[in-house]
N, C-alpha and C positions, 0 to 999 in steps of 0.2 A: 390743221391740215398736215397730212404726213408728206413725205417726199416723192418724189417720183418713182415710182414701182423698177425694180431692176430685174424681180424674178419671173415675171413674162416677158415673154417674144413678144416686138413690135409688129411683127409679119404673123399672119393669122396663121394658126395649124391648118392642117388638111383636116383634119379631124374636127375643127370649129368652121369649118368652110362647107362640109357636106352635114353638118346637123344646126348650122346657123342658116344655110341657104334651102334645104331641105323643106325643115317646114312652114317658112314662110312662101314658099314657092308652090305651096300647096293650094297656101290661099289664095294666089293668085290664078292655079288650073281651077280653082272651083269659080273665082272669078271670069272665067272663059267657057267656063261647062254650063251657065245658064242657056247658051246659043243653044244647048242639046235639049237639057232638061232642068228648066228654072226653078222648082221647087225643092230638087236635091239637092241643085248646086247653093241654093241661100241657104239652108237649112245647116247642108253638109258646110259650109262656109262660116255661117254663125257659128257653130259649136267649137270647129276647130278653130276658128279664131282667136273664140277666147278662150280654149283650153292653153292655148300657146301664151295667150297673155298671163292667165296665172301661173304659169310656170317661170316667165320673166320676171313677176314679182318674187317667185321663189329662190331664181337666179340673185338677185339685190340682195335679197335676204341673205342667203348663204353665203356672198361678198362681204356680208357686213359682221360676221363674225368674224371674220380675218381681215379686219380692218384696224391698221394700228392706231391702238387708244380708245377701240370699241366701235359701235356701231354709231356712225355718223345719222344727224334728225334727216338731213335729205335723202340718207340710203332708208329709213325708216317709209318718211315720206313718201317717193318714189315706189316702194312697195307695194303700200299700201293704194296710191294713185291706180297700179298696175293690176292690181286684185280686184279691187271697187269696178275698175274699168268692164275686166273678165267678167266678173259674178253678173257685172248690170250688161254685157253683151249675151250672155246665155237666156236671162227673165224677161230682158224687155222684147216686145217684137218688132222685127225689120221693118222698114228700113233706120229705125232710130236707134235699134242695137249697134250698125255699124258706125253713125255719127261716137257711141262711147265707145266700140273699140278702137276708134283712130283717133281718138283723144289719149286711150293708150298707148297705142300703137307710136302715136305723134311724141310723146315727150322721154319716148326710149333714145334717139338718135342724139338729143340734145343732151339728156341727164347722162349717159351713158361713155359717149365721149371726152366730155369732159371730167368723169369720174375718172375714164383711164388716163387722161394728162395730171388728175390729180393723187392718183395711187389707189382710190378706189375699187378699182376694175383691174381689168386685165389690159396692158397698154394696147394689144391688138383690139381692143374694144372700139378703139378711135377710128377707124380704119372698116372694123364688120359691121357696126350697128347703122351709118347712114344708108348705104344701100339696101344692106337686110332689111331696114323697115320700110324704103322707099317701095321693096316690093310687097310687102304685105300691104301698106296703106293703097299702093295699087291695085293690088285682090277687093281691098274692101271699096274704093270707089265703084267695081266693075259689079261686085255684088249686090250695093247699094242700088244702081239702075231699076234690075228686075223686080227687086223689092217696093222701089216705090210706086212700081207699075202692078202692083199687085200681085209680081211673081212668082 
């Protein structure tokens, strides 16, 4: 375990505050856009979901090469968790796509924070990722609804 990260900012950038809240924020308007049109907003909702989640896996990923001593098995793990999630949120159909994307969704706030207290991450990690997922996982409950109503 390496030391605590000195070369990130504790305080999120502005720049990680409008492309951290950004696209999880989307999930959540697509989670609200069923009231309009329920088949664009799951569809539109599924895809971007988990496009966002494999890119989170890709975020780990590319932490883990500038990880001092190499690429730690949980940032490995975690990756891969984060991918698995993705792929199987795009193939499977709603509503049990969203049960795996918030299985992804869910173990970013946990792994993530504590990476950035551990030097894995960026220490503003601690700090973006509980709420950033808070509202993605709450897009995918809102999306989940219409889905298992047939929407």
């Amino acid at each position: 375990m390496s030391a605590r990260r000195t070369d990130t900012p504790e305080r999120i950038p502005l720049l990680s505050l409008l492309l951290g809240y950004g696209p999880v924020l989307i999930i959540l308007l697509a989670g609200v856009a069923f009231l309009f049109d329920r088949l664009w907003a799951v569809r539109f909702g599924q895809l971007w979901a988990a496009a966002i989640l494999i890119f989170l896996a890709g975020v780990v990923r590319g932490l883990s090469f500038f990880t001092e001593g190499g690429p730690r098995m949980t940032q490995l793990l975690m990756m891969l968790l984060r991918f698995l999630c993705g792929i199987g949120g795009l193939i499977i159909s709603p509503p049990f796509a969203f049960g795996i994307l918030g299985l992804g969704y869910l173990s970013i706030p946990f792994y993530d924070a504590r990476a950035a207290r551990t030097g894995a991450a960026p220490r503003y990690f601690a700090r973006l990722r509980p709420p950033q997922m808070a509202i993605a996982l709450a897009g995918l409950v809102l999306l989940s609804i219409p889905a298992a109503n047939g929407g």
